[in-house]
Each structure stands twice: as C-alpha cells, then as structure tokens.
C-alpha positions in Angstrom: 0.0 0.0 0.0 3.3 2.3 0.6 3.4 2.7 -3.7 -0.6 3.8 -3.4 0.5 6.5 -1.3 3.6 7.7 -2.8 1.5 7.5 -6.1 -1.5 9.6 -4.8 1.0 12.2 -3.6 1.3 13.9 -6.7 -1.4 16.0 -8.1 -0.7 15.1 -11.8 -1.4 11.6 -10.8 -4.5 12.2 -9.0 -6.1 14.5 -12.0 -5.1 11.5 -14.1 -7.6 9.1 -11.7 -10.0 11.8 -11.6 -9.9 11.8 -15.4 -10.0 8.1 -15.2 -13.2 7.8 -13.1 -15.3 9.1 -15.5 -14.0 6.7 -18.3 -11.4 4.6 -19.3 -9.2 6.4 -21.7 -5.6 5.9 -23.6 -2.4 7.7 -22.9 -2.9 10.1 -25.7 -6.2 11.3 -24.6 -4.6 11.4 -21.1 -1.8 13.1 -22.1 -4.0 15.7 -24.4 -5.6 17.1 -20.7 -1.9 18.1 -19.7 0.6 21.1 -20.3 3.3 18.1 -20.2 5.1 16.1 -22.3 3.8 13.1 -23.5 7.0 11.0 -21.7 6.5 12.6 -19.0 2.6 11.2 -18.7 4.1 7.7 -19.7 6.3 8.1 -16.3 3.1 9.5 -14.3 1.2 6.1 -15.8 4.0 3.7 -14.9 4.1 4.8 -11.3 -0.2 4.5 -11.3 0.6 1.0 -13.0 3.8 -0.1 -10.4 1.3 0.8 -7.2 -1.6 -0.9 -9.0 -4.2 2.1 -8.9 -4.7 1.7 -13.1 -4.8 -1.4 -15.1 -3.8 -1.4 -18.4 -5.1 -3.6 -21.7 -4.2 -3.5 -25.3 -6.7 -2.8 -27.3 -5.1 -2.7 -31.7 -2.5 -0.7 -31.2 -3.9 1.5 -28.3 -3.3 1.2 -24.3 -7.0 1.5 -22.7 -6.0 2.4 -19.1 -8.7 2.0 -16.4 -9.1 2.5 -12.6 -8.4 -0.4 -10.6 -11.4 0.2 -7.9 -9.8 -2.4 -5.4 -6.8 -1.6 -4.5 -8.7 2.6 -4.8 -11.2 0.8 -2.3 -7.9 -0.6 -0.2 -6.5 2.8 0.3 -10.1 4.2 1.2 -10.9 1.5 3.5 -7.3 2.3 5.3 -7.8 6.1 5.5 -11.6 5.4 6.8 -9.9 3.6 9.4 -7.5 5.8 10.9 -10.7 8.2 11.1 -13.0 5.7 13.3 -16.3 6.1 13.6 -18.2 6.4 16.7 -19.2 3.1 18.5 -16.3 1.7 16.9 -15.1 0.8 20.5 -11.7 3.0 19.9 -13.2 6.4 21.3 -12.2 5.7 24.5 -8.4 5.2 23.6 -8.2 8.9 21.5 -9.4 10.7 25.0 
C-alpha cells in the first residue's frame, strides 16, 4: 500500500484518476488534458501501473487504461480507518 500512497502524492497523478473515473481512456487522450510532455505522462502512468491504482489492456495498437477500484477501495478502507467512527469501541483510547 506504501506505492498507493507515494503514487497519490502527486497532483498530476490524482487528475489522471480523476480523469479516469469518468472513463477509461488511452495515454494520448490522457496526455492531451496536460501542459506536459507526453513521456512525462508515460512516467506518471507507470508509477499509477507499479502501485496498482490503473490497469492497463491492449486494445489494436492503443493502451486503454482504467481504474483499478480495489486496491482505490484498499486505500479508502485504510484512511476510513484511521478516522473511526463512533461506536467503533476506539473512542475511548483517542481521549
């Protein structure tokens, strides 16, 4: 879960799930919603890929690139966790 993190740090990568959660899309349609070089979106893409937040498949000669909602759900379930919620039993130990 470490790579989620270090991959959700940056706000190039986040725009690019953002972008992602409305539909899957290639790297050049990725890379046309960016002031950035089209290498440098490849790098941004590998580091989604590497921490397993985007999946990729061939589709001809394109790379569809999609959302992978698990591990997303992972990393919410985690950060819902460290919040609590009330009757969870762990009130008592933040007082």
């Amino acid at each position: 879960m470490n790579d989620a993190f270090k991959a959700l740090s940056d706000p190039t990568r986040r725009k690019i799930l953002q972008l992602l959660k409305e539909r899957d899309l290639t790297a050049g349609e990725i890379a046309d919603q960016f002031n950035i070089s089209k290498p440098s979106i490849s790098h941004h893409l590998n580091i989604l890929k590497q921490a397993q937040l985007v999946q990729d498949e061939r589709q001809g000669q394109n790379i569809l690139y999609s959302l992978n909602l698990s591990v997303m759900q992972e990393a919410m379930g985690w950060f819902l966790g460290m919040i609590g919620t009330k009757g969870d039993g762990h009130d008592d130990e933040r007082k």
